[in-house]
Structure formats: structure tokens, C-alpha cells
N, CA and C atoms as an extended XYZ file, in Angstrom:
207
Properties=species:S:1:pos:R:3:atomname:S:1:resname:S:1:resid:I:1 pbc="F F F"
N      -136.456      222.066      -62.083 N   UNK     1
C      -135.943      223.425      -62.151 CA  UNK     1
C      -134.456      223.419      -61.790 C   UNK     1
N      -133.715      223.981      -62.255 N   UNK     2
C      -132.347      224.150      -62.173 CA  UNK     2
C      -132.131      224.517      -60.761 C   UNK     2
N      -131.147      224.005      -59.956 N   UNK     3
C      -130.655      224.549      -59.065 CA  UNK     3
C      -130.162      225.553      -58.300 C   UNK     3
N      -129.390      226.401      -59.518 N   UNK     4
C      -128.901      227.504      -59.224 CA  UNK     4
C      -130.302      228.689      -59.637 C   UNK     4
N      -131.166      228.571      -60.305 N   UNK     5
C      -131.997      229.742      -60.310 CA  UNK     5
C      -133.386      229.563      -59.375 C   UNK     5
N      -133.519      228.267      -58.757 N   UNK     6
C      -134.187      227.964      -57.601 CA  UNK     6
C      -133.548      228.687      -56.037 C   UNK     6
N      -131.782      229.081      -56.065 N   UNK     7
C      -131.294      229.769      -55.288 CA  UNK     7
C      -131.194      230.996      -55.609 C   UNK     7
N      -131.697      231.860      -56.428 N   UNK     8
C      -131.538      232.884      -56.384 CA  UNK     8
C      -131.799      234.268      -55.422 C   UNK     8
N      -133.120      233.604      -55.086 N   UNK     9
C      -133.795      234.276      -54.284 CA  UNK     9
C      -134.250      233.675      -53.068 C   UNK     9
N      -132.760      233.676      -52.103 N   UNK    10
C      -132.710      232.873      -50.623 CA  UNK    10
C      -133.589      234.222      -49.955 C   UNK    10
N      -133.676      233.812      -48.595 N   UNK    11
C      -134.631      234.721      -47.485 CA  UNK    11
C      -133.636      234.116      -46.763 C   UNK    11
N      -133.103      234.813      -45.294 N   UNK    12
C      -132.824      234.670      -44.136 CA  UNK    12
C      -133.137      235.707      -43.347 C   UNK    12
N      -133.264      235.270      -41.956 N   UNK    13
C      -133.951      236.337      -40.907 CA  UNK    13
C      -132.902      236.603      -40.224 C   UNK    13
N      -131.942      237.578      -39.531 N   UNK    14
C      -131.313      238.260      -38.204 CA  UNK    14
C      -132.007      237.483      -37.372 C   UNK    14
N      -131.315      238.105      -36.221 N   UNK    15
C      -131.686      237.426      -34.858 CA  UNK    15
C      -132.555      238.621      -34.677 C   UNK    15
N      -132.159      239.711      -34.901 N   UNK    16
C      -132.885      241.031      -34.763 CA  UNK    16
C      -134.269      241.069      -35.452 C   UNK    16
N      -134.763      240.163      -36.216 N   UNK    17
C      -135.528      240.011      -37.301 CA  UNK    17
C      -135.894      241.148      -38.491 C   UNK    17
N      -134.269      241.342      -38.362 N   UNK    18
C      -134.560      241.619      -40.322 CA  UNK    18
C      -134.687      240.476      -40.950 C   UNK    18
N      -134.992      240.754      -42.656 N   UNK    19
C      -135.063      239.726      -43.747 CA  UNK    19
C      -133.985      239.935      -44.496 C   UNK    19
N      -132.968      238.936      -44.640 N   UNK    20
C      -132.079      239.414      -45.786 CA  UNK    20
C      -132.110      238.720      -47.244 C   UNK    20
N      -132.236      239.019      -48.447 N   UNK    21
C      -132.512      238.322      -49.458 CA  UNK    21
C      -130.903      238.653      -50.148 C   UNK    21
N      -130.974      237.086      -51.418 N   UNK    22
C      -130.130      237.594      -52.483 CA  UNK    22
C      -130.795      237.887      -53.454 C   UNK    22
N      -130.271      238.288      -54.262 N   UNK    23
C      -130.606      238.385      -55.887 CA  UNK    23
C      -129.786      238.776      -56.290 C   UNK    23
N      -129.848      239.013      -58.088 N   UNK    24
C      -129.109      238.071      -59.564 CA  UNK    24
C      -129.044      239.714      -59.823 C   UNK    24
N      -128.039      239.754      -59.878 N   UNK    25
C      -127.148      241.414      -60.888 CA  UNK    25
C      -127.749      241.156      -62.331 C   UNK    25
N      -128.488      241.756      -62.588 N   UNK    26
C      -128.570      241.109      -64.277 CA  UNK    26
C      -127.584      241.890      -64.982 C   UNK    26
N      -126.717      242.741      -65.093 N   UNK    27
C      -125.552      242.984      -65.969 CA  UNK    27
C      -124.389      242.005      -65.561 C   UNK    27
N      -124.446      241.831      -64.182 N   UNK    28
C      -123.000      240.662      -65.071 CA  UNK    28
C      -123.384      239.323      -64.437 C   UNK    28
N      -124.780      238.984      -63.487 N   UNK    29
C      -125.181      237.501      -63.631 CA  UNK    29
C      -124.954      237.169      -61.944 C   UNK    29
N      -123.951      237.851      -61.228 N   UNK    30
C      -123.551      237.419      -59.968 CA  UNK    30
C      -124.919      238.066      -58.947 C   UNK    30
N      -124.485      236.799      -58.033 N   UNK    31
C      -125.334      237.417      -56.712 CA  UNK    31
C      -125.010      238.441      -55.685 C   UNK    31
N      -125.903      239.281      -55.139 N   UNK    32
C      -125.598      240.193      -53.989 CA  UNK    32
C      -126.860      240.124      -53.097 C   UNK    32
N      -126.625      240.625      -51.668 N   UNK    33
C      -127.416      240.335      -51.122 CA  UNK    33
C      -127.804      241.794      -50.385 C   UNK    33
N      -128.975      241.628      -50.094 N   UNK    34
C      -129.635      243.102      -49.290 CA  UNK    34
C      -130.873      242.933      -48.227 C   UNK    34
N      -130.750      244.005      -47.295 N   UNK    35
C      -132.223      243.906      -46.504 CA  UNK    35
C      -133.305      244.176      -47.043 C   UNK    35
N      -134.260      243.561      -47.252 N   UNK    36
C      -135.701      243.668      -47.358 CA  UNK    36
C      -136.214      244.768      -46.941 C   UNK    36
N      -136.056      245.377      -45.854 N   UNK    37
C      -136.689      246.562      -45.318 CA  UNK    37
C      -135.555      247.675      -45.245 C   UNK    37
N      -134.984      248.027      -46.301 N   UNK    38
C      -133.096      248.617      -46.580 CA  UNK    38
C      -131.922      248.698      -45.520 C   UNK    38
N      -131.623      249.443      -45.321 N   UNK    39
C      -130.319      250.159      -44.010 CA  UNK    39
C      -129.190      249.008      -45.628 C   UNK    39
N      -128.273      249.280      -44.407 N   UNK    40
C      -126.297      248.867      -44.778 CA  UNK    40
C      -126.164      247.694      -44.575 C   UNK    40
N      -125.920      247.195      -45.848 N   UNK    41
C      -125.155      245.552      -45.606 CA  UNK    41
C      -124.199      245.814      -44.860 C   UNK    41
N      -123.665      245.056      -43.681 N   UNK    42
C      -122.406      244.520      -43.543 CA  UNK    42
C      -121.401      244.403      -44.269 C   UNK    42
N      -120.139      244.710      -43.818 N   UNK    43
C      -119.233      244.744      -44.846 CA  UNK    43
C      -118.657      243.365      -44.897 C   UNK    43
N      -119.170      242.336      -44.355 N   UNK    44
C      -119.002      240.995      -44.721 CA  UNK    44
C      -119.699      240.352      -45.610 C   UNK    44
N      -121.265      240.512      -45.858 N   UNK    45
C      -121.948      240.544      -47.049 CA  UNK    45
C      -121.651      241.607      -48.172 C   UNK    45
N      -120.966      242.592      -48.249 N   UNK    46
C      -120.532      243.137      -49.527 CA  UNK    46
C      -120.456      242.724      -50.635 C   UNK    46
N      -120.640      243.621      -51.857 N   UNK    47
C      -120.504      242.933      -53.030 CA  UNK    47
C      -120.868      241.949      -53.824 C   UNK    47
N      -120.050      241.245      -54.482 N   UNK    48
C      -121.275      240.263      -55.812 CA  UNK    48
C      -120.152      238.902      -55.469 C   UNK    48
N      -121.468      237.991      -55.318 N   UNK    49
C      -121.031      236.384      -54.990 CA  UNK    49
C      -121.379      235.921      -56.576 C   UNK    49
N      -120.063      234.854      -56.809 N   UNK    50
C      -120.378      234.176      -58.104 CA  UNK    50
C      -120.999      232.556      -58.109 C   UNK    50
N      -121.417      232.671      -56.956 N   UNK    51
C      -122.699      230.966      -56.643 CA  UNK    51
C      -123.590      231.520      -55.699 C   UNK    51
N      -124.941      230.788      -55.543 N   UNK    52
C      -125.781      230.550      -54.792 CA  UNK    52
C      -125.273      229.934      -53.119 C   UNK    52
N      -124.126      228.923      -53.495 N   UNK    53
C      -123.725      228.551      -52.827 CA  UNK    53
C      -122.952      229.572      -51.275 C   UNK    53
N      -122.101      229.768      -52.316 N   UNK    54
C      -120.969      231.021      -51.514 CA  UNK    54
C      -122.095      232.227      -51.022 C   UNK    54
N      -123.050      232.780      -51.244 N   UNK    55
C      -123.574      233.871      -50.464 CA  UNK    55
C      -124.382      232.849      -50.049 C   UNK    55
N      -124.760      231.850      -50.167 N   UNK    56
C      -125.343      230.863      -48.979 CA  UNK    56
C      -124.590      230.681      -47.413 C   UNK    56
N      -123.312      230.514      -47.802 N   UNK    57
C      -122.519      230.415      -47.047 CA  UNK    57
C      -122.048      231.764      -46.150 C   UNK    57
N      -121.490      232.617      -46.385 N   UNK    58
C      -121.242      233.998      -46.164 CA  UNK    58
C      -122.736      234.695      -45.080 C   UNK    58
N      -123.704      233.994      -45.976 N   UNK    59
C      -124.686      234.737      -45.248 CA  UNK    59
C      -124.999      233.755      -43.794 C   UNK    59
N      -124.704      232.324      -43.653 N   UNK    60
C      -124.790      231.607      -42.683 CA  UNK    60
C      -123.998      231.943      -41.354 C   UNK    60
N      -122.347      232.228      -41.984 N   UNK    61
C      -121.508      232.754      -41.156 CA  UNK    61
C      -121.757      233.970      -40.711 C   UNK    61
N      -122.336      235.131      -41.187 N   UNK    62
C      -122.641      236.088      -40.777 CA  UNK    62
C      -123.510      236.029      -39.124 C   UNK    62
N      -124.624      234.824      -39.859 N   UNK    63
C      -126.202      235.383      -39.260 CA  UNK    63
C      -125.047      234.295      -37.714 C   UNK    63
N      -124.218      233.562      -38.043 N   UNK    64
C      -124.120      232.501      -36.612 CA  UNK    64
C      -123.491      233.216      -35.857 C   UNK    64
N      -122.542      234.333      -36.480 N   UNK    65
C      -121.613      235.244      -35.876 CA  UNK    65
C      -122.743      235.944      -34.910 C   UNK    65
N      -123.359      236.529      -35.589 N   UNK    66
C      -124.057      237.897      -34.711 CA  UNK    66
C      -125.173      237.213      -33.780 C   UNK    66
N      -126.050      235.548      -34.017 N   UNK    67
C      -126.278      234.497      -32.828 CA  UNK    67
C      -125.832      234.967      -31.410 C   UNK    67
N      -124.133      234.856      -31.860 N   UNK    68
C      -123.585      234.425      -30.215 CA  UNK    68
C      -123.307      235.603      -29.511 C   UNK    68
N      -123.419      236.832      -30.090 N   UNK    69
C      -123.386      238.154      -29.375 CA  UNK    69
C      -124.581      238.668      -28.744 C   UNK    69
């Protein structure tokens, strides 16, 4: 299976234990990410990532940020 559509649909948990998922914009193909159970992205997760990679990343830095608080 291709790599990039095996990442489409990451899961990560908060420390708080939300779930945050990405998924695939199907009009223009990019990723965005959202809570599972809704409320407000962060305005550091905002908007549309153009890899699996990069909202891989973004979402790592997020979740390590809010860790140490």
C-alpha cells in the first residue's frame, strides 16, 4: 500500500485525552487535521498540510508542547 494514503488517517491522543485525526480535503487533495469529539483546532494545527509527513510533524510538536505544561 502506498505510503502516503496509509498516512492519511493518523490518530493522536492530547495529554488531556482528546483524539486528534487527519484527513484528505478531497477538493484540493491536502491534509487537515481535527478533533474526533469537535471543539477548535489550535491555531498551530490550522489549515491544509501538503504531506502526511508535515501534519505528522506539526501535530508531534504541538502534542510535546502542551506535554510540558
Amino acid at each position: 500500500m502506498d505510503e502516503e494514503v496509509r498516512k492519511d488517517n493518523m490518530e493522536f491522543t492530547t495529554p488531556a485525552g482528546k483524539k486528534i485525526v487527519t484527513k484528505r480535503e478531497p477538493k484540493n487533495g491536502y491534509l487537515y487535521i481535527q478533533f474526533t469529539s469537535g471543539g477548535e483546532i489550535p491555531v498551530e494545527l490550522q489549515g491544509y498540510f501538503t504531506s502526511p509527513a508535515i501534519a505528522e510533524k506539526a501535530i508531534r510538536v504541538y502534542l510535546e508542547t502542551k506535554s510540558r505544561k
